[in-house]
C-alpha positions in Angstrom: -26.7 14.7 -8.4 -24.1 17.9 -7.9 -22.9 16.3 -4.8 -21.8 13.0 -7.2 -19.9 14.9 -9.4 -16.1 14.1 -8.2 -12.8 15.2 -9.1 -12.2 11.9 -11.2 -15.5 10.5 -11.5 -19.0 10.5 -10.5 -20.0 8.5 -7.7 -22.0 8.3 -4.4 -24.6 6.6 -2.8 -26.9 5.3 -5.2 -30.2 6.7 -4.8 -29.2 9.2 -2.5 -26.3 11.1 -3.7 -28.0 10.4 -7.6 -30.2 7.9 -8.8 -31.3 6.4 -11.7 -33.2 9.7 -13.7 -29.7 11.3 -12.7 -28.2 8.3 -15.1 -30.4 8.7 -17.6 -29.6 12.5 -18.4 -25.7 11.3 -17.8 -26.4 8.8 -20.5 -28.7 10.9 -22.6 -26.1 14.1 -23.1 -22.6 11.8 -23.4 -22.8 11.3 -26.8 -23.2 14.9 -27.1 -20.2 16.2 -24.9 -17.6 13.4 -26.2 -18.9 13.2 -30.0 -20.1 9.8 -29.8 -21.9 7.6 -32.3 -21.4 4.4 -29.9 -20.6 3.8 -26.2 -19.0 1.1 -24.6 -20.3 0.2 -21.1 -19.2 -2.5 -18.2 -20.1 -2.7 -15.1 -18.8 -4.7 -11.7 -20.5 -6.9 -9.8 -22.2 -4.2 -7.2 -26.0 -5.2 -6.7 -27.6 -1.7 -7.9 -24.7 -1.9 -10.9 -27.6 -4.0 -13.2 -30.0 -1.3 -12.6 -27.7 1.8 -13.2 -27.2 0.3 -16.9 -30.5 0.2 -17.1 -30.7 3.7 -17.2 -27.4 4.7 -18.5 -28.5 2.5 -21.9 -32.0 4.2 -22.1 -30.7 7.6 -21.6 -27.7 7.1 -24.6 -30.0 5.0 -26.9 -32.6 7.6 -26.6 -30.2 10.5 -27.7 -29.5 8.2 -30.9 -26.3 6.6 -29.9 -25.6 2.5 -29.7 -24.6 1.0 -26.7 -22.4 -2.0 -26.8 -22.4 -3.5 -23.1 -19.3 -6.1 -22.1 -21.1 -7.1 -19.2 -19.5 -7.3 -16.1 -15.9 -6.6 -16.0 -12.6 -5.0 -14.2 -11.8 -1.0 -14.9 -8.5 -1.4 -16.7 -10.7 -4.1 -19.1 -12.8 -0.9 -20.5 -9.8 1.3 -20.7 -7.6 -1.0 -22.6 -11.0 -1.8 -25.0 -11.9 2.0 -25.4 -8.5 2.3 -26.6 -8.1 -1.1 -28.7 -11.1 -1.0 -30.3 -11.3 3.1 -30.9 -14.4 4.1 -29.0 -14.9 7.5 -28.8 -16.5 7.4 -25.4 -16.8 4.3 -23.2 -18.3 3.9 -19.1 -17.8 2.0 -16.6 -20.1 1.3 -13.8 -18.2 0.8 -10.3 -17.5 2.7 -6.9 -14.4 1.6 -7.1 -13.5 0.3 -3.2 -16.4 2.1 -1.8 -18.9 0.0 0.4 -21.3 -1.6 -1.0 -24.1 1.0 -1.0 -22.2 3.1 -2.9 -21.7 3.3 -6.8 -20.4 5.3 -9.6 -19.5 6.2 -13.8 -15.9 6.1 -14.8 -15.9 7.9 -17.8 -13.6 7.6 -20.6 -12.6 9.6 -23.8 -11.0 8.5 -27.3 -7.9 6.5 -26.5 -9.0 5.9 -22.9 -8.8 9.7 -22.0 -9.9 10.3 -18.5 -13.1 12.4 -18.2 -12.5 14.4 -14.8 -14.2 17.6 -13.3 -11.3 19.1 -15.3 -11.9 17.6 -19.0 -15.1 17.2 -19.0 -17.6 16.5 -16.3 -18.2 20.0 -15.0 -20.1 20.1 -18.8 -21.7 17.0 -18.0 -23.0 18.4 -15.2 -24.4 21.3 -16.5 -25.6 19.9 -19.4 -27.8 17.3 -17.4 -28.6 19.8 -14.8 -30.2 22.7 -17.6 -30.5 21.2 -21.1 -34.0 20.1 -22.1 -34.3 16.2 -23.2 -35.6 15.3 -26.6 -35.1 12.1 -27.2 -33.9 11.6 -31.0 -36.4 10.3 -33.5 -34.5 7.3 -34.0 -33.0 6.0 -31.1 -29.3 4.2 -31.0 -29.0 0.1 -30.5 -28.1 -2.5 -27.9 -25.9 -4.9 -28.3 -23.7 -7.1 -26.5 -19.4 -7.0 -27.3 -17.1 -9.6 -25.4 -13.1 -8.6 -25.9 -12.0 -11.2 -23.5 -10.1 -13.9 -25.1 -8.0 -10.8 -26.7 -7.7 -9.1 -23.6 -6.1 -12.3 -22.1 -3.9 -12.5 -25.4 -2.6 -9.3 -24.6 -1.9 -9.9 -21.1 0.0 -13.4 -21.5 2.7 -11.1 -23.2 3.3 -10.6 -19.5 2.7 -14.2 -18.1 5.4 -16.0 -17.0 6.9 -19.1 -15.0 6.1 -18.4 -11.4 6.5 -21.7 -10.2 8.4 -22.4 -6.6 6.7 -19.2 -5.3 3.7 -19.4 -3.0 1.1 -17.0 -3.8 -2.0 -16.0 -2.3 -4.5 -13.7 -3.3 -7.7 -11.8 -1.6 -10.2 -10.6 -4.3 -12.0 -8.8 -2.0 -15.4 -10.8 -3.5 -14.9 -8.1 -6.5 -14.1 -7.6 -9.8 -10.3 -9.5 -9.3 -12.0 -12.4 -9.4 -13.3 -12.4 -12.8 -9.9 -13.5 -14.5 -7.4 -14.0 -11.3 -7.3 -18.2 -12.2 -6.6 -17.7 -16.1 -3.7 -15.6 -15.6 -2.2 -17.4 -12.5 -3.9 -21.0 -12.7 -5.0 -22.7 -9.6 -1.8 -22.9 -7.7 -1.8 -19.7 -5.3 -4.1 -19.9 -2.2 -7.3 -18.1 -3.2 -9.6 -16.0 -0.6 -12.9 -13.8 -1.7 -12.7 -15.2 -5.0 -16.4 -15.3 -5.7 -17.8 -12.0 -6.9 -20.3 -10.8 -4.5 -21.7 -7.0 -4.5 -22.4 -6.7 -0.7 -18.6 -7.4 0.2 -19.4 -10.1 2.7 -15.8 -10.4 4.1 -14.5 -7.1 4.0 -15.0 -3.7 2.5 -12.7 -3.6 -1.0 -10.5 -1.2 -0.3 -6.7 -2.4 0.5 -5.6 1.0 2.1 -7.7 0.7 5.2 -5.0 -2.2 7.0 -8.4 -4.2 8.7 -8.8 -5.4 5.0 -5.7 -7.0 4.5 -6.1 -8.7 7.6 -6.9 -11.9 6.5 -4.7 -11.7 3.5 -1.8 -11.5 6.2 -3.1 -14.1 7.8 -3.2 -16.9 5.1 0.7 -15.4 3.8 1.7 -16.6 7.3 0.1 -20.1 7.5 0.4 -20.9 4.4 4.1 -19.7 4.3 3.7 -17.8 1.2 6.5 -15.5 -0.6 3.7 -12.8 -1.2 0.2 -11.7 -1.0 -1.9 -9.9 -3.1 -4.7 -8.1 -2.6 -7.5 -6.4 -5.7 -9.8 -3.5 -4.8 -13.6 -4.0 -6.1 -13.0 -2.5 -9.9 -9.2 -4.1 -9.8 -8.0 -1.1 -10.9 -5.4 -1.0 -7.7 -3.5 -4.4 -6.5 -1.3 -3.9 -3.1 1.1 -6.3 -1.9 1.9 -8.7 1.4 6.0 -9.4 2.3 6.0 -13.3 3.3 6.3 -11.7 7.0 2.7 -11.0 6.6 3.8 -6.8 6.5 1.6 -4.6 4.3 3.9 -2.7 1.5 3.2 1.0 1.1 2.1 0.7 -2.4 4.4 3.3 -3.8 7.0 1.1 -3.0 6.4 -1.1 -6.0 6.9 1.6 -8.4 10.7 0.8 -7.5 9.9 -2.9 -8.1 8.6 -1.8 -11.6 11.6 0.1 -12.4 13.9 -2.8 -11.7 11.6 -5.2 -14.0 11.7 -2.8 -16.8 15.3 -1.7 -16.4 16.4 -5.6 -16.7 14.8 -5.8 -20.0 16.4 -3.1 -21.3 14.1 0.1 -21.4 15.1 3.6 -20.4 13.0 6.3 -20.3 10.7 8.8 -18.2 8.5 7.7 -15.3 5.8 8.9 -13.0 4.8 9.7 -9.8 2.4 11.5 -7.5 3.2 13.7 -5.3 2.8 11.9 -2.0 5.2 9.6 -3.7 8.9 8.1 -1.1 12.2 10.0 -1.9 13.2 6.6 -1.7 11.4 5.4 -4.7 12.4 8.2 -6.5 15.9 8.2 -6.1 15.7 4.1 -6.7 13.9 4.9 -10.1 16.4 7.0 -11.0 19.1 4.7 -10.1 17.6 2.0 -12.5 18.2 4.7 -15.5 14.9 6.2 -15.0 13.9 10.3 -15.0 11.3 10.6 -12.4 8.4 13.1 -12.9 6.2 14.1 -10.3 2.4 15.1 -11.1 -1.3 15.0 -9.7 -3.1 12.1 -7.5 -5.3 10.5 -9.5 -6.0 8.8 -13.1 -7.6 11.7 -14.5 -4.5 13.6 -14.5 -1.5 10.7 -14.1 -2.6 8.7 -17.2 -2.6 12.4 -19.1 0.9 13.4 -17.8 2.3 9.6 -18.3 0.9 9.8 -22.1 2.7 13.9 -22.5 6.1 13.0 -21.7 5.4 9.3 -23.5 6.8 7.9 -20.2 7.2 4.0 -19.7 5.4 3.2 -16.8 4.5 4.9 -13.2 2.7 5.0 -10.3 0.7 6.0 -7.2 0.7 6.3 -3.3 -2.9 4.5 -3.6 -2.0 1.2 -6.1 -2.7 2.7 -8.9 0.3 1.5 -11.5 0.2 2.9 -14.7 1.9 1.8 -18.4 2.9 2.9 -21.6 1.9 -0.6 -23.4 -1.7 0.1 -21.7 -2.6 3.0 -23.4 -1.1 5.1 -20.5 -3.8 4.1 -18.0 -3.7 2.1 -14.9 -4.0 -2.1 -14.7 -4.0 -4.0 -11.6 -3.5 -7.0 -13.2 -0.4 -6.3 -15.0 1.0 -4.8 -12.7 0.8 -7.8 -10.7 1.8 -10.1 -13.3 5.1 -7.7 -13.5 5.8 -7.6 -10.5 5.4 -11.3 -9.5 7.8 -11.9 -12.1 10.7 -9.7 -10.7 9.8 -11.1 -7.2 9.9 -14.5 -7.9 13.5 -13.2 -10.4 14.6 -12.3 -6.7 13.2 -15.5 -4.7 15.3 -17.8 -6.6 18.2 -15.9 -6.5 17.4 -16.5 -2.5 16.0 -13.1 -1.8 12.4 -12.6 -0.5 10.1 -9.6 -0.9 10.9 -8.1 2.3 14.6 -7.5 1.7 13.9 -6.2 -1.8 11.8 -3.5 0.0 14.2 -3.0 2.6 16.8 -2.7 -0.4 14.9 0.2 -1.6 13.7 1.6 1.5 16.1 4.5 2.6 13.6 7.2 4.2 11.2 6.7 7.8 7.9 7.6 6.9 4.4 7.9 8.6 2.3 7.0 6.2 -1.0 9.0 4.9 -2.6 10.3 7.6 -6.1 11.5 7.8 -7.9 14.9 9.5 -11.1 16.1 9.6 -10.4 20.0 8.6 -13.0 22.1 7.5 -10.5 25.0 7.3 -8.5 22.6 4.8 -6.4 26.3 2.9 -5.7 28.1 6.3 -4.5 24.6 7.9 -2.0 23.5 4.7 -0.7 27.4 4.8 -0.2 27.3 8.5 2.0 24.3 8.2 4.0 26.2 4.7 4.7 29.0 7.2 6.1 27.7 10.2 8.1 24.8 8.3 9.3 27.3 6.3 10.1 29.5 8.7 12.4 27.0 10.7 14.2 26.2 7.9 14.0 27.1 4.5 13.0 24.9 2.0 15.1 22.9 -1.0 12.2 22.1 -3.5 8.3 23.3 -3.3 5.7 22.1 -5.0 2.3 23.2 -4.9 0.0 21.8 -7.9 -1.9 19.1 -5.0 -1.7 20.9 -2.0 1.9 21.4 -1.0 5.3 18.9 -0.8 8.3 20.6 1.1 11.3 19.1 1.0 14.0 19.8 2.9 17.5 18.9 3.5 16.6 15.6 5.3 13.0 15.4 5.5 9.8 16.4 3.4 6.1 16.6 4.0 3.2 16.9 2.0 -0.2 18.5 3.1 -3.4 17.9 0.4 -6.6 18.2 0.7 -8.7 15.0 -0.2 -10.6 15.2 -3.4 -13.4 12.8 -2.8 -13.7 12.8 1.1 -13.7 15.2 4.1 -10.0 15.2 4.8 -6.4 16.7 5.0 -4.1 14.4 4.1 -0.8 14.9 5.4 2.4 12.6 5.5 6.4 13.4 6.0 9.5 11.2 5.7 12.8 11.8 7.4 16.6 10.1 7.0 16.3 9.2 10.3 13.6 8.2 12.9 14.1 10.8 15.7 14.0 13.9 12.9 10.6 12.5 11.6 9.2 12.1 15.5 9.8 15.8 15.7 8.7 16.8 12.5 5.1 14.7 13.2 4.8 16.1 16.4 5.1 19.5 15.8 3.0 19.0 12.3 -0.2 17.8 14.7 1.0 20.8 17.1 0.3 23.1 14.0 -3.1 21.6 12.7 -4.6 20.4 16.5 -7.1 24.5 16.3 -8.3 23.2 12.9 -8.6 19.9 13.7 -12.7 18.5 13.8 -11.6 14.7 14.5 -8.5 13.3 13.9 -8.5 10.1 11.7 -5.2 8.4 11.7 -4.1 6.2 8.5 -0.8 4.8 7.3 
């Protein structure tokens, strides 16, 4: 069960890195750790998903809490209900865009509060792991709770006239599926849309480029303006130009800051730390001041809600707002953003060119090693970067981003997988070819296989 227990979430291969008496205790001492009277539970589509609530409603029931269950739904659904409806504790059963063998809790506090390693899990953990289970004398009740006509309420606030642009989306036979057609109708060009927990057509994660291939595919015969593309909990939505180009997700922070900035709004913003220079400097351009935090929800949606920021954004999809209870939804995003895009299509400019309009910096994209030595490694490349030239900003609270006077890099180790994770960007091409090269120079003696991403 230990080894399930993640920086953000718990999750693993289901009856190997935990099983179902693992749930149970989970379920049995949540009420406990969040002060809980009632839970809220979904769940996506994944085939051992059914069974895993199974256990997860036992183990809370018998500790004397109610369960309400929504039934099979998208992330952002239970963060926006925890928060709506003022549950005190609320789970969601996914793996996110993990294979299909593989599934997980997303746990969430009062006011959709992440539950990480940080706030929360590491108790968890030790609480299932040592604490004796007596179930209470009376035990809680199960009932069902559907929030989805007000959920699409909500999200029509950000519906609007998108016709004359051709659309397409992949749902990745996940959780995009369950109310893609309601918010955009039948006109785009659907593919995966039928939910399907073995991931038939490909794995449901948009980062790894073999997954979008098909997306790219239809945006070219189809002649579409953009692509879409949902991971399997449609917590993350990443984009296709109409030249059938991937866009590095962090690039539609920028797109985010322009849609916000015509309406009127000011304010503070977020990103990670692997996060372009040119979306930062674009952001801040549309009125914007940019901060700069932690990967992940657990610790974006806390930093977004502390400095009562507007909206932000990640290097993995993730897009966060203020009007969603400071946590992270695929869905408007994408509803946003088609908007501005299809703003910019009829004034006779496509997606590519808006990217290319923010674009300023050559990057190389995320890319992947397998380092066991993962401190010595990120310290090796501090000191002889730093060395050669010294540094105009440092940052060190996820691994390490160095900037300097025209280029930057940032080194950070993976929190849920095996890897370093380094990537750089440069003012011009040739600086960043010499920057990479003599980064892999560096980490080549630490180096157990060399994975590259983008």
């Amino acid at each position: 069960m230990r080894k399930a227990f993640k920086a953000y979430d718990i999750r693993g291969i289901y009856n190997k890195d935990f099983n179902g008496s693992d749930v149970y205790k989970i379920g049995f001492f949540l009420p406990q750790l969040l002060g809980a009277e009632t839970v809220l539970i979904g769940h996506d589509v994944r085939v051992s998903s059914p069974e895993i609530l199974e256990f997860l409603c036992k183990g809370i029931t018998d500790a004397g809490a109610d369960v309400q269950v929504a039934g099979e739904c998208t992330t952002p659904m239970i963060y926006w209900a925890t928060a709506k409806y003022n549950y005190k504790a609320s789970v969601m059963i996914t793996a996110s865009h993990n294979p299909a063998s593989y599934n997980g809790l997303k746990i969430s506090a009062e006011q959709a509060l992440p539950v990480g390693l940080d706030s929360g899990l590491s108790e968890l953990l030790e609480m299932a792991e040592t604490y004796p289970v007596i179930p209470a004398e009376i035990p809680g009740t199960y009932t069902t709770f559907s929030f989805r006509k007000e959920y699409l309420e909500f999200l029509s606030k950000y519906q609007t006239d998108l016709s004359g642009l051709k659309i397409a989306v992949d749902c990745s036979n996940g959780m995009g599926s369950l109310l893609i057609r309601n918010l955009l109708g039948d006109s785009p060009f659907y593919l995966f849309d039928k939910p399907d927990g073995t991931f038939p057509n490909h794995e449901p994660n948009p980062l790894e480029e073999e997954n979008v291939a098909d997306l790219k595919k239809l945006v070219l015969e189809k002649g579409c303006d953009i692509g879409l593309i949902f991971d399997g909990d449609a917590d993350r939505v990443m984009f296709v130009d109409e030249k059938g180009r991937f866009i590095q997700p962090d690039m539609m922070i920028a797109v985010l800051a322009g849609y916000f900035a015509g309406k009127g709004f000011s304010g503070n913003a977020i990103q990670d730390i692997r996060t372009s220079k040119s979306v930062t400097e674009y952001v801040e351009e549309q009125g914007f001041s940019m901060h700069m935090w932690r990967v992940g929800r657990a610790y974006a949606a806390l930093k977004l809600r502390e400095i009562n920021g507007l909206f932000g954004g990640e290097l993995a999809g993730h897009y966060y707002f203020r009007d969603f209870y400071f946590s992270d939804s695929a869905y408007m995003a994408a509803l946003i953003i088609l908007d501005e895009v299809k703003k910019h299509h009829d004034k006779g400019i496509p997606l590519s060119q808006m990217i290319c309009n923010i674009s300023r910096y050559h990057g190389t994209g995320e890319i992947n090693f397998h380092i066991d030595q993962k401190i010595e490694a990120m310290n090796a490349l501090r000191q002889a970067f730093s060395d050669d030239e010294t540094p105009t900003a440092f940052f060190d609270f996820d691994g390490y981003r160095i900037e300097f006077s025209d280029w930057w890099f940032n080194v950070r180790p993976s929190n849920t997988e095996p890897y370093l994770r380094f990537l750089a960007e440069a003012k011009s091409k040739k600086i960043l070819d010499i920057k990479k090269a003599r980064a892999l120079k560096i980490l080549r003696p630490f180096i157990v296989e060399a994975n590259h991403g983008h």
